[in-house]
PLY file of the C-alpha trace (Angstrom):
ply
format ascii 1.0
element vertex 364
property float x
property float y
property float z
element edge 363
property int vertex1
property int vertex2
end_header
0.00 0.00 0.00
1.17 3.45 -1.03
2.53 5.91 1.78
2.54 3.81 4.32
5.82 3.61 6.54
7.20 -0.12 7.43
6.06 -2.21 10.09
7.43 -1.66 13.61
7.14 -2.89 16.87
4.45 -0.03 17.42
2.47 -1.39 14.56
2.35 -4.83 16.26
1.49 -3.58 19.67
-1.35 -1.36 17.96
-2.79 -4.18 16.35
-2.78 -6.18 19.65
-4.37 -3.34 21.03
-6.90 -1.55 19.10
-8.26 -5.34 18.33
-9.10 -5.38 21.92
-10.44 -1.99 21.63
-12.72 -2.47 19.38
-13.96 -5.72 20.92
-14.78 -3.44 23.67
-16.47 -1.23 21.77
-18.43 -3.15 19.90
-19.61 -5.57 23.20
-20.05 -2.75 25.57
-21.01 -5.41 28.26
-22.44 -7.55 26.01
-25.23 -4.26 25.50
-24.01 -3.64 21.74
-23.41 -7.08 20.67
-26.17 -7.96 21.35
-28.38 -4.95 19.86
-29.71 -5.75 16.67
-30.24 -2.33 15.41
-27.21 -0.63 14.02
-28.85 2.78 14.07
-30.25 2.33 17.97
-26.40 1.85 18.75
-25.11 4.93 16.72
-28.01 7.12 18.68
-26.58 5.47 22.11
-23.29 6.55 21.10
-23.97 9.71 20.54
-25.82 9.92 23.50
-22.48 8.87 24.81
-20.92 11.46 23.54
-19.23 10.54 21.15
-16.53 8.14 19.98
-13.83 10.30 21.22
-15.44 10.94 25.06
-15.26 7.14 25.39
-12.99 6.14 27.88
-12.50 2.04 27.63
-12.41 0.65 30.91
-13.46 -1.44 33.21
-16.23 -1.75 34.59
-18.46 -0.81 31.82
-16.22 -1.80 28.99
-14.54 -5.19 29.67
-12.84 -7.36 26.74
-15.15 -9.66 25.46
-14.39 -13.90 24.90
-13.14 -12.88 21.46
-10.10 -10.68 22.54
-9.52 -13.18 25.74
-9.20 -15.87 23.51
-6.95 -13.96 20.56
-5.05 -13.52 23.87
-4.87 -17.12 24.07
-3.77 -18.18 20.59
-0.95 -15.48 21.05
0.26 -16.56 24.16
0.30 -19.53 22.91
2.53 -18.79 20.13
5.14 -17.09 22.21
6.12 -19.86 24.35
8.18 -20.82 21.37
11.97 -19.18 20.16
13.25 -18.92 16.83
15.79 -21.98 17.20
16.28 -24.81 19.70
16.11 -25.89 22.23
12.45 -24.33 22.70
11.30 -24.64 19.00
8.49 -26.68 19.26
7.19 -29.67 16.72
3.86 -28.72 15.33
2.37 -31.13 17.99
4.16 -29.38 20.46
2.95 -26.16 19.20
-0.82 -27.12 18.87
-0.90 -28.87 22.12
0.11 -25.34 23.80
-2.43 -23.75 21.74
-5.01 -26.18 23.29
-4.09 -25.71 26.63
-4.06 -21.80 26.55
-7.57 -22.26 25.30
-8.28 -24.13 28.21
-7.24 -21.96 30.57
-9.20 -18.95 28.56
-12.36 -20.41 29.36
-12.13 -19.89 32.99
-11.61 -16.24 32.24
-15.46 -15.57 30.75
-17.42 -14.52 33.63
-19.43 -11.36 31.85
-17.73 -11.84 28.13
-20.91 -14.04 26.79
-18.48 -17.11 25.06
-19.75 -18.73 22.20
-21.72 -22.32 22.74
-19.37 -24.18 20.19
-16.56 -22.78 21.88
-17.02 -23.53 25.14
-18.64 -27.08 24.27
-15.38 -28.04 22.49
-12.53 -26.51 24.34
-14.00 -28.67 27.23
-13.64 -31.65 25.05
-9.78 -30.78 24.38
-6.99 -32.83 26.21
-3.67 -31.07 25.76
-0.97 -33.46 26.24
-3.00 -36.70 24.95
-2.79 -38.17 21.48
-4.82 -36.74 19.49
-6.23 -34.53 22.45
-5.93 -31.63 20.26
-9.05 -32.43 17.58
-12.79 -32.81 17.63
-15.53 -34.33 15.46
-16.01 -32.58 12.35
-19.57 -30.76 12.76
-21.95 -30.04 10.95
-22.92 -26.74 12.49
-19.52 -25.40 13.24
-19.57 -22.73 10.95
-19.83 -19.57 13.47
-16.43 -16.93 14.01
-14.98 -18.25 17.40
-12.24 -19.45 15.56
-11.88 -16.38 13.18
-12.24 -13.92 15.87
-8.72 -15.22 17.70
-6.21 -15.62 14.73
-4.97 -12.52 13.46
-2.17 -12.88 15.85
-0.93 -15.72 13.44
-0.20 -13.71 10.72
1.61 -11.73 13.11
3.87 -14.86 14.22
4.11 -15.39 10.11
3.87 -12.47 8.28
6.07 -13.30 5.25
4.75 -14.53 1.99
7.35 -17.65 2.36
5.98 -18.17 5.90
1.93 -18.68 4.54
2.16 -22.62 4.28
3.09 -22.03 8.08
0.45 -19.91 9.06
-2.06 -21.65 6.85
-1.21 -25.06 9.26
-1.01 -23.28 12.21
-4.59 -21.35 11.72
-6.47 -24.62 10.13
-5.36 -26.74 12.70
-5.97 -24.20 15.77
-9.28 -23.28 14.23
-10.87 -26.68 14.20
-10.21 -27.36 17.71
-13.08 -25.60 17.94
-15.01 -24.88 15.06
-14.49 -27.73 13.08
-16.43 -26.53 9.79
-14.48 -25.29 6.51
-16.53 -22.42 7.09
-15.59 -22.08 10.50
-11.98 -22.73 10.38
-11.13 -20.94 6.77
-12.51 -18.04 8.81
-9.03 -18.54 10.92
-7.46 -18.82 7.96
-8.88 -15.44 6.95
-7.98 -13.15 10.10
-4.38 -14.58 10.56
-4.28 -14.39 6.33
-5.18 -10.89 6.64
-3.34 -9.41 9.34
-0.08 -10.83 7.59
-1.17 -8.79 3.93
-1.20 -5.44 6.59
2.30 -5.83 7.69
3.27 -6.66 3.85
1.25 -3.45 2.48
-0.12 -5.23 0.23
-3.53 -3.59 -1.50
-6.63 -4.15 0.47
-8.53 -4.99 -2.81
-6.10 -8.00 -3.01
-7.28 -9.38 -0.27
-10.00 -11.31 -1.24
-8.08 -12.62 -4.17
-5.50 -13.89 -1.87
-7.77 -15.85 0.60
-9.05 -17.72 -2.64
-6.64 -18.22 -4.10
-3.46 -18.51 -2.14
-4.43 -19.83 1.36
-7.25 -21.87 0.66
-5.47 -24.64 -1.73
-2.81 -24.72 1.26
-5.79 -25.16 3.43
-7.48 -28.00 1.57
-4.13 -29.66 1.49
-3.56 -29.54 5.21
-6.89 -31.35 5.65
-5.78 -34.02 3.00
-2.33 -34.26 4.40
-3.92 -34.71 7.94
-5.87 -37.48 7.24
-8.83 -36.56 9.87
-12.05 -35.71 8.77
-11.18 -35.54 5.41
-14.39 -36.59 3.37
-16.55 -34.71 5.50
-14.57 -31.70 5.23
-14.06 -32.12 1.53
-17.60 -32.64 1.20
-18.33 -28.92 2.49
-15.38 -27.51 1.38
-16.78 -25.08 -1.48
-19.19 -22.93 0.93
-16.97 -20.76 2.00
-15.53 -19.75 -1.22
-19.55 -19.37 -2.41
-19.97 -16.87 0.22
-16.50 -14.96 -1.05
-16.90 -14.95 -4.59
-20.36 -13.37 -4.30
-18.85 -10.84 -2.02
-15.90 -10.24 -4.38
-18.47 -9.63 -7.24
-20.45 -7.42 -5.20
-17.71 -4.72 -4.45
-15.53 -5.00 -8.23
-12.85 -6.63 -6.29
-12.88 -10.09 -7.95
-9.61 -9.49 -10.28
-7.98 -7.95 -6.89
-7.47 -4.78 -8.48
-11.08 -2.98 -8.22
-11.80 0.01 -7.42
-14.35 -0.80 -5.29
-17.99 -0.39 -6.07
-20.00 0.95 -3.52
-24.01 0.79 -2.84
-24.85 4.46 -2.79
-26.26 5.14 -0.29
-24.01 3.43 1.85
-25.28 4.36 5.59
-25.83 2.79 9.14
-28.85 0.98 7.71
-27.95 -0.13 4.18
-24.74 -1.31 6.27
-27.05 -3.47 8.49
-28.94 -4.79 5.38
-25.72 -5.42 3.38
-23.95 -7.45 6.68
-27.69 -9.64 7.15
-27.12 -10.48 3.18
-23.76 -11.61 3.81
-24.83 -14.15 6.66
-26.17 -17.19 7.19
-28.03 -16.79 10.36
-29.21 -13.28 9.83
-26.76 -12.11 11.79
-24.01 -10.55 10.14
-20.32 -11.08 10.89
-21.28 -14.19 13.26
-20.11 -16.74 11.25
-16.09 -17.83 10.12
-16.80 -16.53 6.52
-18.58 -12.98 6.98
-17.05 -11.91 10.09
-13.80 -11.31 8.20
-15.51 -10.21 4.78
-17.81 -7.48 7.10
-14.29 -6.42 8.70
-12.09 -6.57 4.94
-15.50 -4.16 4.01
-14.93 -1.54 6.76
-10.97 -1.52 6.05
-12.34 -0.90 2.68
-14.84 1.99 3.40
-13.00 3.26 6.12
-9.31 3.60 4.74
-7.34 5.54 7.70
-10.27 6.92 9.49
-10.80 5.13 12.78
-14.18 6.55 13.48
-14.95 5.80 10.25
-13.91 2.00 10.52
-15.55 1.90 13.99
-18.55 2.98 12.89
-18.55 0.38 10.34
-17.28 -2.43 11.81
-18.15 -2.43 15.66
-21.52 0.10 15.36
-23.91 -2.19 13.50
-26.81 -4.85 14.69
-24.46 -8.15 13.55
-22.21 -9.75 15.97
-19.80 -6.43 15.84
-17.26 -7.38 18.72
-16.52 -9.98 16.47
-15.98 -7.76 13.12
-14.46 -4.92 14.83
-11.71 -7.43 16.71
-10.31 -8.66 13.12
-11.16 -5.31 11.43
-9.01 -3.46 13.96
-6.33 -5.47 14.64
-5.57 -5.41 10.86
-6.09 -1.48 10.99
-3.93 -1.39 13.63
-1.19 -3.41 11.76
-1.41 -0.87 8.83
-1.78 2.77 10.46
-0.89 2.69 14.31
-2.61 4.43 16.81
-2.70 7.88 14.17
-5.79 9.63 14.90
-7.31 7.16 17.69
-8.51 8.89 20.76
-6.06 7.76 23.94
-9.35 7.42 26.17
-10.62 4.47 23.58
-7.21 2.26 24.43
-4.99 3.62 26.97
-7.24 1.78 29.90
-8.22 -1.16 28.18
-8.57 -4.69 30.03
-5.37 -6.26 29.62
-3.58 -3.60 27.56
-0.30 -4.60 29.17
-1.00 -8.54 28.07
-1.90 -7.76 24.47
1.40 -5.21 24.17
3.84 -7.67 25.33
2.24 -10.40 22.85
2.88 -8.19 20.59
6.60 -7.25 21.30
7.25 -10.56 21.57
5.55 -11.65 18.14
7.23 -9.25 16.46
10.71 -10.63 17.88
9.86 -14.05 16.42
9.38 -12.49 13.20
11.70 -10.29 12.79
0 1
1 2
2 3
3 4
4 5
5 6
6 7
7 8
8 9
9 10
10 11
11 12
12 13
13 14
14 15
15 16
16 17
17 18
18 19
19 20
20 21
21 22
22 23
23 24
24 25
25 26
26 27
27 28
28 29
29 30
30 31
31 32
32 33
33 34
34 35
35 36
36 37
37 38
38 39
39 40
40 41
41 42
42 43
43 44
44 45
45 46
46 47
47 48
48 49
49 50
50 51
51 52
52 53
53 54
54 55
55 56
56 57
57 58
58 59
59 60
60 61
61 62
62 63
63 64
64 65
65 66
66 67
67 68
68 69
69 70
70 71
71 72
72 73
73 74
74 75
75 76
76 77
77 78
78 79
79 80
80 81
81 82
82 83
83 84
84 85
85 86
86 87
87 88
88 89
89 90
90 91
91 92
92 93
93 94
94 95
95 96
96 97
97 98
98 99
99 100
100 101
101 102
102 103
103 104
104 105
105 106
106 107
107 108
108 109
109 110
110 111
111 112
112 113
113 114
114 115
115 116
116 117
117 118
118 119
119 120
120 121
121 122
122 123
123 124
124 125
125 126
126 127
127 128
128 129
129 130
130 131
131 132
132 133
133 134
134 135
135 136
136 137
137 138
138 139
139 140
140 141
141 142
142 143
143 144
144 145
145 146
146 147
147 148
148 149
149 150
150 151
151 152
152 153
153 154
154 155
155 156
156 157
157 158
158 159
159 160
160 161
161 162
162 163
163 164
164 165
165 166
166 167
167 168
168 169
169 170
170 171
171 172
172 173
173 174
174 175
175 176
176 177
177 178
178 179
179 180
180 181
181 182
182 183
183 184
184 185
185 186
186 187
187 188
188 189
189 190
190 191
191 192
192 193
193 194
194 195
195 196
196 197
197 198
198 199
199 200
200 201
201 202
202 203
203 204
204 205
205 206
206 207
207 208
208 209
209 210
210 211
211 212
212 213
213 214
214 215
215 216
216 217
217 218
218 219
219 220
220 221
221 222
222 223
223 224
224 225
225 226
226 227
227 228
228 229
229 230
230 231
231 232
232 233
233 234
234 235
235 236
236 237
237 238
238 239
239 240
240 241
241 242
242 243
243 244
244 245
245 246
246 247
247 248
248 249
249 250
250 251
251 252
252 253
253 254
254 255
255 256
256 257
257 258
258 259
259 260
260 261
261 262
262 263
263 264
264 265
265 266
266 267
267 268
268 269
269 270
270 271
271 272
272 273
273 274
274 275
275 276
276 277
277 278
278 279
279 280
280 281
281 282
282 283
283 284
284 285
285 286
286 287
287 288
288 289
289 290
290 291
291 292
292 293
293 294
294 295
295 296
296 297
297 298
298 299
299 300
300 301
301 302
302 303
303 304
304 305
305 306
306 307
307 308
308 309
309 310
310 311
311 312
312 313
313 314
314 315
315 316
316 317
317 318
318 319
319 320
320 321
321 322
322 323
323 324
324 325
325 326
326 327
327 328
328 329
329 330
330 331
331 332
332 333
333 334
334 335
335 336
336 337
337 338
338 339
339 340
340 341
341 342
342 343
343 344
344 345
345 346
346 347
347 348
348 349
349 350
350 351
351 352
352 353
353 354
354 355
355 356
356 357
357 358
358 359
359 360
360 361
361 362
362 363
């Protein structure tokens, strides 16, 4: 992307930490995430004030399951070095995965954790062959695992490193949600957090997911030998859902520019995210909750109100959209132009900034 300076460490901790800002946003104690009506929530806000006269803290702004878990998946990732003697076998590294997971879910008193989450994280035993997978299902298509991964395409941001964080993001997503659509939604958050720290042009994205990650996907399945027909059997509705998308907005050759619904407001947004669902409620599922946050980053460029107001204000499942959305804003721009009051308090800021400094040592 033109005119933008090279990563630092500051863009990693910014990442880290606007995603958890804008999972805070977008929950507000579980009030927004749960309010169907994007343009009930943009009236509250301004009621509030105000974007900029919100101070993110607790009690009334806590982290929601989405960040603690993120939190998780990074943590995770940091136990390891870049050589021996604690470089860890992909076993090694998906068992620690597992376990941080565990230990996540006894951190979601008031953060409203998804049912498929919590159902299968209980059924994970780190340390135990094969303690680290599930049963494929049917119906685990929703964004838990999208909505913790973009820290893997911090861990491997380099174009030589996606095979890497294709494995790592499959196989960590279907502990959980184990769905193509579910877990090619992990695919999608780490997938796009990496293209921010390469600056490479948001209306590439898309292109990339398609065509890029997801044969390296589909071969991880095949190479894994679990699960295989059933997830082979599914394996084309996520890319449905994409191509549609990638139609929609002129983006399909990766070049665009963009085409954009005029008008293009708090309600067409609401109308727009419900189309791109499966539920009828946008951005809650592993396929839409990146596409609704890739569509903000569109809309929004380097605007954070802007992006907030697209991807956290809205009647989907916004902490969920504005945690990807944000994190990969983050990666590209900083903290330029954010209010201090909407991060400097946040719930585990210190937690998210040394993930951070300490992903960006592994990768650089």
């Amino acid at each position: 992307m033109d005119g933008l300076e090279p990563v630092t460490v500051e863009h990693y901790k910014a990442g880290m930490v606007l995603s958890g800002a804008g999972d805070a946003l977008g929950y507000r104690g579980g009030t927004w995430e749960f309010n169907y009506v994007g343009p009930n929530i943009h009236q509250e806000l301004q009621e509030l004030g105000g974007l900029k006269k919100i101070t993110v803290q607790l009690p009334g702004w806590p982290v929601s399951d989405d960040t603690v878990l993120h939190l998780a998946t990074a943590e995770a990732l940091i136990t390891e070095t870049k050589s021996p003697p604690k470089r860890k076998t992909e076993e090694q590294l998906l068992d620690e995965v597992a376990f941080c997971y565990v230990k996540g879910m006894k951190d979601m008193s008031g953060r409203a954790p998804g049912n498929t989450t919590a159902f299968n994280v209980d059924r994970l035993k780190p340390g135990q062959k094969g303690g680290c997978r599930v049963p494929y299902n049917s119906r685990g298509a929703g964004c838990g695992a999208a909505m913790r991964a973009m820290c893997i395409g911090l861990r491997y941001p380099n174009p030589d490193q996606l095979p890497s964080l294709v494995f790592v993001a499959v196989e960590t997503g279907r502990m959980t949600h184990h769905h193509p659509i579910g877990f090619l939604g992990s695919v999608a958050s780490a997938l796009f957090a990496s293209y921010a720290i390469q600056r490479r042009p948001l209306e590439s994205w898309g292109v990339g997911l398609l065509e890029e990650a997801c044969p390296i996907a589909k071969k991880v399945i095949t190479d894994s030998g679990f699960a295989v027909e059933e997830n082979l059997k599914d394996w084309d509705s996520f890319s449905k859902h994409w191509k549609r998308y990638l139609d929609l907005r002129g983006i399909s050759d990766g070049k665009g520019p963009v085409t954009w619904p005029d008008p293009y407001g708090v309600a067409e947004r609401d109308k727009a995210y419900t189309s791109f669902s499966l539920s009828g409620w946008g951005g809650s599922c592993g396929h839409d909750a990146p596409m609704i946050a890739l569509d903000a980053l569109l809309g929004a460029g380097s605007d954070w109100e802007e992006l907030m107001n697209r991807a956290a204000f809205h009647g989907g499942d916004n902490d969920s959209t504005a945690v990807i959305a944000c994190c990969c804003w983050g990666l590209l721009y900083g903290t330029k132009g954010v209010p201090k009051c909407n991060y400097s308090k946040l719930e585990y800021r210190d937690r998210l900034e040394h993930c951070a400094k300490k992903l960006y040592a592994l990768s650089h």
